[in-house]
KEKE-3310 file (N, C-alpha, C; in steps of 0.2 Angstrom, whole numbers, plus 5000, padded with zeros to 4 digits):
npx = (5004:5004:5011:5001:5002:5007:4997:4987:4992:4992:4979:4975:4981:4978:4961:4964:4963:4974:4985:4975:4973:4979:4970:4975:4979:4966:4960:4970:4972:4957:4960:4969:4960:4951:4958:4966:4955:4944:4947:4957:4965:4975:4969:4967:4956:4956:4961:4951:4941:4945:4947:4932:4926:4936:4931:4920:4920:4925:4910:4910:4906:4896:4903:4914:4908:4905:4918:4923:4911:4899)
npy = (4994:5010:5026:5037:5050:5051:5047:5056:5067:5065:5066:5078:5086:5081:5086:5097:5102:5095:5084:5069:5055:5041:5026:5019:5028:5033:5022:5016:5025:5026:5015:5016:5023:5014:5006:5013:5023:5035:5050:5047:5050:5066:5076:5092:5102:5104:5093:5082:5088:5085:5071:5066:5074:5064:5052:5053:5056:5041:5035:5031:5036:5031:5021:5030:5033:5026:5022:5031:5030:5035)
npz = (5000:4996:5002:5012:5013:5001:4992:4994:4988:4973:4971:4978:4969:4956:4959:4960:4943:4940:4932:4930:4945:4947:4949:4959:4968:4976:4980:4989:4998:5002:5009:5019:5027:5029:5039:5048:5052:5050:5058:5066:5057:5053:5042:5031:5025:5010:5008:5011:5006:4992:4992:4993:4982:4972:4975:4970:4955:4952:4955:4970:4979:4989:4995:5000:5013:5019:5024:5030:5041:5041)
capx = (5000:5006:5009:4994:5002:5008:4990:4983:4997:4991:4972:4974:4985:4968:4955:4966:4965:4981:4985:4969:4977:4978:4965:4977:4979:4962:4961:4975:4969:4953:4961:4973:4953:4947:4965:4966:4948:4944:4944:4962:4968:4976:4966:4964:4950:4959:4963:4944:4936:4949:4944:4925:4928:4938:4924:4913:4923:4924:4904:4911:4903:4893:4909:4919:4905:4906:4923:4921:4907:4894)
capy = (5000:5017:5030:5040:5057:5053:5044:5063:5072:5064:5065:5086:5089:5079:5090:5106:5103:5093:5075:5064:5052:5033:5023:5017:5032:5032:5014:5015:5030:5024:5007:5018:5027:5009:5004:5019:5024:5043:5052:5047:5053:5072:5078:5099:5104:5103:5084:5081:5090:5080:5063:5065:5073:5057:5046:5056:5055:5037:5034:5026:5041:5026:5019:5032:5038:5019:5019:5035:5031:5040)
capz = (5000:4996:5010:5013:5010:4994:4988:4995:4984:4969:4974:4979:4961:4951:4960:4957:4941:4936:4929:4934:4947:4944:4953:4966:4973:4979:4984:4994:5003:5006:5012:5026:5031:5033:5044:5054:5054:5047:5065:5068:5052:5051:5035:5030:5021:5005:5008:5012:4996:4985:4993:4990:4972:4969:4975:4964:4950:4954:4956:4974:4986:4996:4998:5004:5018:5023:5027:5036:5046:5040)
cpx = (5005:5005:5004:4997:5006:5000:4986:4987:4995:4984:4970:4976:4978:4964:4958:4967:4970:4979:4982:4976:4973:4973:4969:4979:4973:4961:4966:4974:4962:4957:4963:4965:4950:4952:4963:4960:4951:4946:4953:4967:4967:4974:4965:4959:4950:4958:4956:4941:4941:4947:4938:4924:4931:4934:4920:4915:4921:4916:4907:4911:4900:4899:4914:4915:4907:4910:4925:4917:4900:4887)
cpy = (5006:5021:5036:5047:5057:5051:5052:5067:5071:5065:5075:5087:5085:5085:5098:5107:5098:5088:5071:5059:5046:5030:5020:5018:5033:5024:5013:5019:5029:5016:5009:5023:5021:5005:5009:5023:5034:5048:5052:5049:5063:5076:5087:5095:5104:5097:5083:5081:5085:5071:5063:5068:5067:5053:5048:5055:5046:5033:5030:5032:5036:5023:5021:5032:5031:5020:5025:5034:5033:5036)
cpz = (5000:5001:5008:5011:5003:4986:4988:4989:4979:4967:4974:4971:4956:4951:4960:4948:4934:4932:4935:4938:4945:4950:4959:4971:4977:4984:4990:4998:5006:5011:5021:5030:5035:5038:5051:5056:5053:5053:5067:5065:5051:5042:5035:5026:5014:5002:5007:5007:4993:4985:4989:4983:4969:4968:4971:4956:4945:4955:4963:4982:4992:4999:5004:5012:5023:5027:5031:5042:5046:5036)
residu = (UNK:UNK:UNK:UNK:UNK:UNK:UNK:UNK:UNK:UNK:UNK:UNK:UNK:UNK:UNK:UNK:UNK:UNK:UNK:UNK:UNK:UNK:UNK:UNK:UNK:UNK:UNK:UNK:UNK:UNK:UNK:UNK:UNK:UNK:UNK:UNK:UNK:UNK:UNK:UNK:UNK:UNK:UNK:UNK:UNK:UNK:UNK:UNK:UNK:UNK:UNK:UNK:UNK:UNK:UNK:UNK:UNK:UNK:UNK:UNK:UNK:UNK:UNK:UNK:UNK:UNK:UNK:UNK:UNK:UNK)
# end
């Protein structure tokens, strides 16, 4: 599994815009949400919007809330 701030860096650089990120940066990001649980993870506001843009992107917004909690 790729480290979580690099799955984000690919993830923020997409939803600003940039070179769409590969599908394994999400996956892997969700994976470290459903490891370490949402809650214990240091995310800005930033991070956050670029998650749920990707899920939506993704059609896999049930997913992410899941692994959140919500």
């Amino acid at each position: 599994m790729k480290p979580l701030d690099e799955c984000l860096y690919y993830i923020v650089r997409a939803d600003g815009g940039g070179i769409p990120e590969k599908d394994v940066y999400f996956n892997d990001a969700l994976a470290h949400i459903r490891e370490k649980g949402f809650e214990n993870l240091e995310l800005c506001a930033v991070e956050i919007r670029a998650l749920i843009n990707a899920a939506r992107r993704r059609g896999r917004l049930k997913e992410l809330d899941e692994a959140v909690g919500l």
